[in-house]
PyMOL commands that place a pseudoatom at each C-alpha (Angstrom):
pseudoatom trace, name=CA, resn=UNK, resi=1, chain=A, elem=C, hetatm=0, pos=[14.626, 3.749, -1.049]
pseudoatom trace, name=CA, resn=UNK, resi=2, chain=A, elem=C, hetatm=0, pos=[12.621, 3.856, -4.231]
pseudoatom trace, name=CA, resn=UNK, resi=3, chain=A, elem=C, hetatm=0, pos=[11.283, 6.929, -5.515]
pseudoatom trace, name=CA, resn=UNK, resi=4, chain=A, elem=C, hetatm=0, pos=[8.684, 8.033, -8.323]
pseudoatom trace, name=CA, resn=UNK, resi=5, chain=A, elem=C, hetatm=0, pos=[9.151, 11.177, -9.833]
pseudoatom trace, name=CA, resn=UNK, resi=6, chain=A, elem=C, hetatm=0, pos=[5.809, 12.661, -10.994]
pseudoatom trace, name=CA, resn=UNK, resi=7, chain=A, elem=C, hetatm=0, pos=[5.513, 14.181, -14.559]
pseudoatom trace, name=CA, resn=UNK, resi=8, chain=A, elem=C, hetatm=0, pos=[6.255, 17.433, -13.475]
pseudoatom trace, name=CA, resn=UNK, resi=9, chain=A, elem=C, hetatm=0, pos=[9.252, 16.977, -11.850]
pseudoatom trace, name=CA, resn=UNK, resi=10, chain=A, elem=C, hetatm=0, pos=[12.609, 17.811, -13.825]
pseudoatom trace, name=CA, resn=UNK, resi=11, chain=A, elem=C, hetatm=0, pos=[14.121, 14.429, -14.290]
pseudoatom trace, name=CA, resn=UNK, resi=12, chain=A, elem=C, hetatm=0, pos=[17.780, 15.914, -14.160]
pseudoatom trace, name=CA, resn=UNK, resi=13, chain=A, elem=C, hetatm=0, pos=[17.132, 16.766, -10.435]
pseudoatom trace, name=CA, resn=UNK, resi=14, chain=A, elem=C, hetatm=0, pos=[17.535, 12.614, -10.014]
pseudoatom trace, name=CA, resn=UNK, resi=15, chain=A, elem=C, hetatm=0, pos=[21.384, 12.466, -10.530]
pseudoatom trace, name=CA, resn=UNK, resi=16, chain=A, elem=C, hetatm=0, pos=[20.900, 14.823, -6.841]
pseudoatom trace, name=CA, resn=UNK, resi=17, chain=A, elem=C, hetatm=0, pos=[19.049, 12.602, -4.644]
pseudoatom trace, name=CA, resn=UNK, resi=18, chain=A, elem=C, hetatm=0, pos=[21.348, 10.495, -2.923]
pseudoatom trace, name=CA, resn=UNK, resi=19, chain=A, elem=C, hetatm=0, pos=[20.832, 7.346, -1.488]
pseudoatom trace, name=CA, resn=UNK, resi=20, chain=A, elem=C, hetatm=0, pos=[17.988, 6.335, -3.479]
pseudoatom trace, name=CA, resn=UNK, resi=21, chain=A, elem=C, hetatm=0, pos=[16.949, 4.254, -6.664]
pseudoatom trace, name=CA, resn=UNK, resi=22, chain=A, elem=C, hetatm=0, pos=[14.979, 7.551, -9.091]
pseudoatom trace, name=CA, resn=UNK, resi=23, chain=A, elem=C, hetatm=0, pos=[12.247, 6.726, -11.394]
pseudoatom trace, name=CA, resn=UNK, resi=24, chain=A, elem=C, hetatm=0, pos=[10.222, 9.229, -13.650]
pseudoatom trace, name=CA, resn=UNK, resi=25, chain=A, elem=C, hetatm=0, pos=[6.533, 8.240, -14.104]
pseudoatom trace, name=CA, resn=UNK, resi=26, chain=A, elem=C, hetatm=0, pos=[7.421, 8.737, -18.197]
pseudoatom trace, name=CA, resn=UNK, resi=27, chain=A, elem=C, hetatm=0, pos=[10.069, 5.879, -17.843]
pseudoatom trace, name=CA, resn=UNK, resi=28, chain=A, elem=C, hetatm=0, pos=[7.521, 3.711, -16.019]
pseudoatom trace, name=CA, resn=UNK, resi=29, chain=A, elem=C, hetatm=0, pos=[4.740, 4.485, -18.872]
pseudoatom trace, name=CA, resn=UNK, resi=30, chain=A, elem=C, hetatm=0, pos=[2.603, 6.188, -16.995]
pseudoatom trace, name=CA, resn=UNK, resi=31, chain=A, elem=C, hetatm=0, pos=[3.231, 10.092, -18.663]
pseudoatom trace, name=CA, resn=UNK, resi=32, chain=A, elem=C, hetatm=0, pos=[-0.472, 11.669, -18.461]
pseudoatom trace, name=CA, resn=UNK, resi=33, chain=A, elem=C, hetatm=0, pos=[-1.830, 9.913, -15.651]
pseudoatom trace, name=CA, resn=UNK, resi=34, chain=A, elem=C, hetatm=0, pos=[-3.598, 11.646, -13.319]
pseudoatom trace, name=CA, resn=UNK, resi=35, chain=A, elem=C, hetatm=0, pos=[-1.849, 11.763, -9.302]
pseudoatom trace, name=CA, resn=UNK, resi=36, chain=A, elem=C, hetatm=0, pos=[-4.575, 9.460, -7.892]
pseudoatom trace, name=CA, resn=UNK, resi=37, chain=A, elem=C, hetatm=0, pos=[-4.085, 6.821, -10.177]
pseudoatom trace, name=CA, resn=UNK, resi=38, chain=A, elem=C, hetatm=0, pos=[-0.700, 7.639, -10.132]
pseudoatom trace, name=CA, resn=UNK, resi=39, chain=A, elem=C, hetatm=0, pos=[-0.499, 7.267, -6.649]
pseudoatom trace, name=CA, resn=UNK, resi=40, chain=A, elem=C, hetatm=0, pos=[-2.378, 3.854, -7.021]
pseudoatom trace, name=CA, resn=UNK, resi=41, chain=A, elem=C, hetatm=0, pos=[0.360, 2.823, -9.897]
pseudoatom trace, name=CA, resn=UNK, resi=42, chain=A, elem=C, hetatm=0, pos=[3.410, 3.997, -7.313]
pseudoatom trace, name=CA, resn=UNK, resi=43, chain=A, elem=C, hetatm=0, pos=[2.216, 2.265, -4.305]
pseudoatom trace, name=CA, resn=UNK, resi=44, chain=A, elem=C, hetatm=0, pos=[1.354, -1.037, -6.012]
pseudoatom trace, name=CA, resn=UNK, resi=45, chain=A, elem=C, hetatm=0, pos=[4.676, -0.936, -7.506]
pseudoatom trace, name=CA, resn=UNK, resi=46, chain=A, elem=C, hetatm=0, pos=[6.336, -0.568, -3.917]
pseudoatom trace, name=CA, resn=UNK, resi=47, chain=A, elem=C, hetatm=0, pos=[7.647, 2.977, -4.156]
pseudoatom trace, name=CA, resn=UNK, resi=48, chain=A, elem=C, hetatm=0, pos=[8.418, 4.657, -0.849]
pseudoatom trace, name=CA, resn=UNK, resi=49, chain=A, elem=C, hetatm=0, pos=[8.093, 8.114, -2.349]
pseudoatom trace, name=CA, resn=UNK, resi=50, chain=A, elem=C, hetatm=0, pos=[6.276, 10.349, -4.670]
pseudoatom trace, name=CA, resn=UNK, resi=51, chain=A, elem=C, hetatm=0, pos=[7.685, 13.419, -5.312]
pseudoatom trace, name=CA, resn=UNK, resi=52, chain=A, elem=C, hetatm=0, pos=[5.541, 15.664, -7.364]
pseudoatom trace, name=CA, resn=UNK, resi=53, chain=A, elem=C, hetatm=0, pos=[5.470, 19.442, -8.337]
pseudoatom trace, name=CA, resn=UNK, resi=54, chain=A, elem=C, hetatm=0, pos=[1.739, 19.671, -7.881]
pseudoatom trace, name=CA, resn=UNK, resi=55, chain=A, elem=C, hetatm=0, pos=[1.157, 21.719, -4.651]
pseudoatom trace, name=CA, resn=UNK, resi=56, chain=A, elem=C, hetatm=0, pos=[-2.670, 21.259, -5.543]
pseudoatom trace, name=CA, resn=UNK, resi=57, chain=A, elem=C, hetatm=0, pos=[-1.918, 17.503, -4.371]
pseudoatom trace, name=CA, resn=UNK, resi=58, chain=A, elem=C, hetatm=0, pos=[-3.779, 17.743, -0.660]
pseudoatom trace, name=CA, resn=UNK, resi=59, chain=A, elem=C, hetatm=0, pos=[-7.209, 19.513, -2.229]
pseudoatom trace, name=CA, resn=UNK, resi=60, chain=A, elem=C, hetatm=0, pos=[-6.583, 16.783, -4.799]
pseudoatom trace, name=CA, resn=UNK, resi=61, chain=A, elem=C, hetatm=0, pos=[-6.221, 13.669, -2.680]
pseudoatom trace, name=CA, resn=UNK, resi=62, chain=A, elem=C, hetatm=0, pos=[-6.775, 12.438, 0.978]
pseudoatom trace, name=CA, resn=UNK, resi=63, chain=A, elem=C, hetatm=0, pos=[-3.270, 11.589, 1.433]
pseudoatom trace, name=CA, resn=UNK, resi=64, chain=A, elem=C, hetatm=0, pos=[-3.931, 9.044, 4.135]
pseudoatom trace, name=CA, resn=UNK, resi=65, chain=A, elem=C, hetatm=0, pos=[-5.221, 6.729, 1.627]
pseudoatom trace, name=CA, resn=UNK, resi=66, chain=A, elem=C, hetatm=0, pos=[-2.268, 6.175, 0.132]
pseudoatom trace, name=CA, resn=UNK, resi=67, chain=A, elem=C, hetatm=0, pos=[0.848, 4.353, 1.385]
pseudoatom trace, name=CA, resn=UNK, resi=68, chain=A, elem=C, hetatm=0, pos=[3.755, 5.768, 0.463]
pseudoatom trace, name=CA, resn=UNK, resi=69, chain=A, elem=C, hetatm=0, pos=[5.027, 9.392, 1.649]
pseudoatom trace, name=CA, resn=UNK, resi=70, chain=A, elem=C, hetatm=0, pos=[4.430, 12.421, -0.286]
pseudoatom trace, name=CA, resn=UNK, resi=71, chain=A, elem=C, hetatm=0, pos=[6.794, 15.046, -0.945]
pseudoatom trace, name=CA, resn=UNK, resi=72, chain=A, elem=C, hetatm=0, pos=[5.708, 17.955, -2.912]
pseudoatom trace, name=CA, resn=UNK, resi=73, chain=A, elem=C, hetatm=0, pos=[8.935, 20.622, -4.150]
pseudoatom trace, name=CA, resn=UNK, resi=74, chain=A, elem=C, hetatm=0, pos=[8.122, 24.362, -3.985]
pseudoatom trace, name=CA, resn=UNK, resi=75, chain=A, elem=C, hetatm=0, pos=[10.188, 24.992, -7.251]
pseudoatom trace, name=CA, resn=UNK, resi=76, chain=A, elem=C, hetatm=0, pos=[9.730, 23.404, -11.027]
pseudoatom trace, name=CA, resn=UNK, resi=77, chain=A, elem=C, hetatm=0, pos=[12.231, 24.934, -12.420]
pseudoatom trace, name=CA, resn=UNK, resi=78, chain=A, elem=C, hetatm=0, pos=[15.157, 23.592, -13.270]
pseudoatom trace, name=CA, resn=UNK, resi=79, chain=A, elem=C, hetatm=0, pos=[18.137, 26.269, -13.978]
pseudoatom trace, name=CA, resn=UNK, resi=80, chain=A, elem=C, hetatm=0, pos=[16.916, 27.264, -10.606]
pseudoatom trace, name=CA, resn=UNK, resi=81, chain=A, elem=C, hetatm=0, pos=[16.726, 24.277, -8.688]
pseudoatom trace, name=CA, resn=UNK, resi=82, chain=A, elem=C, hetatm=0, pos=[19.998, 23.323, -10.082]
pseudoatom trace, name=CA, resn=UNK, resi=83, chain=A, elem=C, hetatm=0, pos=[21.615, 27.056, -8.885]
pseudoatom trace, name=CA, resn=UNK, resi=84, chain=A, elem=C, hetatm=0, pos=[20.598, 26.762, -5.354]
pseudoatom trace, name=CA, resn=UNK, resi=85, chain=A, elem=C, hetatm=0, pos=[22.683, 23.894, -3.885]
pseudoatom trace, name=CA, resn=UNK, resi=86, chain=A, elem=C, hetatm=0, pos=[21.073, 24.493, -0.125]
pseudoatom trace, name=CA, resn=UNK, resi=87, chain=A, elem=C, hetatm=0, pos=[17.885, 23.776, -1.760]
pseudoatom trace, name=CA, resn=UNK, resi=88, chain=A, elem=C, hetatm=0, pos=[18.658, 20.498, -3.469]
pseudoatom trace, name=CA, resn=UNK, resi=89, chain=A, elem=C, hetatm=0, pos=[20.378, 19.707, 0.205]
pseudoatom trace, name=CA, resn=UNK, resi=90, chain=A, elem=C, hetatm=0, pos=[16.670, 20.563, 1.629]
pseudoatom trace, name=CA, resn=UNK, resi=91, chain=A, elem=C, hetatm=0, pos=[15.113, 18.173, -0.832]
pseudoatom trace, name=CA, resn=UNK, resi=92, chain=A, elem=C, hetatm=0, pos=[17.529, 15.504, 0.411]
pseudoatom trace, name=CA, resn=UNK, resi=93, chain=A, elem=C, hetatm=0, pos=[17.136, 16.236, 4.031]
pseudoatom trace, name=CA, resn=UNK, resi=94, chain=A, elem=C, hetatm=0, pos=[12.751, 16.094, 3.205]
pseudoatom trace, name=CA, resn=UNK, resi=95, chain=A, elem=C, hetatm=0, pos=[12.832, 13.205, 1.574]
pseudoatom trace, name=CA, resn=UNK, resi=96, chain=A, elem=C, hetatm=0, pos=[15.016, 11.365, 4.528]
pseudoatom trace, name=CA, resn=UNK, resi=97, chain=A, elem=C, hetatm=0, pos=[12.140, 13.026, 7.003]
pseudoatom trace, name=CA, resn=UNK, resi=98, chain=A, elem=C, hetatm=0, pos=[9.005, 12.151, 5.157]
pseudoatom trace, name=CA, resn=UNK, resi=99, chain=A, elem=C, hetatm=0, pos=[6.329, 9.906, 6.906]
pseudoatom trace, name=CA, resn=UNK, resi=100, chain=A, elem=C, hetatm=0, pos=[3.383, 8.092, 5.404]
pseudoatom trace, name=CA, resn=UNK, resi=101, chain=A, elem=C, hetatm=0, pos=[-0.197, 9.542, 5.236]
pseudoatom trace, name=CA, resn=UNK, resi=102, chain=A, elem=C, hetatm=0, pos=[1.529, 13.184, 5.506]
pseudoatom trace, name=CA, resn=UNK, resi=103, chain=A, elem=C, hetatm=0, pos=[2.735, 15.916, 3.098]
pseudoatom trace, name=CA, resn=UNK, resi=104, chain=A, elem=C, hetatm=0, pos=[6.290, 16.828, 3.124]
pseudoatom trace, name=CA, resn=UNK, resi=105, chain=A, elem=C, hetatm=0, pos=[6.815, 20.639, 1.474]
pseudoatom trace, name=CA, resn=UNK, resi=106, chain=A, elem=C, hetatm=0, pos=[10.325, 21.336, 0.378]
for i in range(1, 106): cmd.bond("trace and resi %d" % i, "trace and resi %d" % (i + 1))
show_as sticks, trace
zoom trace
């Protein structure tokens, strides 16, 4: 499963998903880009998932438009994402649950 990390997600939180091949939208050269052309660059480039910090996303976006499955984490920060070991298992569990065209909220 390929995923696309979206600017705002901490890139260290990668080495935590399992199973899956992590990009950051930096790495791909598209820091600054705005989520629906970001979306547009992720699903062209055949990622399954976006995973974004932006909880803004569904005002933002119709999310059926896009296809590729949306997961949006509650938490930005870091020291505390990496602290809470239940929630990185929840942001596994999401991302193994999330379906196209709807928004998966860790």
């Amino acid at each position: 499963m390929l995923i696309l990390f979206d600017n705002n997600v901490p890139a260290p939180l990668r080495k935590h998903i399992t199973d899956c091949t992590v990009d950051t939208a930096a790495e791909m050269g598209w820091a600054g880009i705005k989520n629906g052309d970001l979306l547009n660059h992720a699903v062209q480039a055949q990622y399954d998932i976006f995973l974004t910090c932006d909880q803004g996303i569904p005002d933002q976006q119709n999310l059926s438009n896009y296809d590729i499955r949306i997961v949006v984490l509650s938490r930005q920060n870091w020291p505390q994402i990496r602290c809470d070991e239940s929630y990185i298992e929840l942001v596994n569990l999401k991302i193994a649950e999330a379906r196209k065209g709807f928004l998966t909220v860790v």
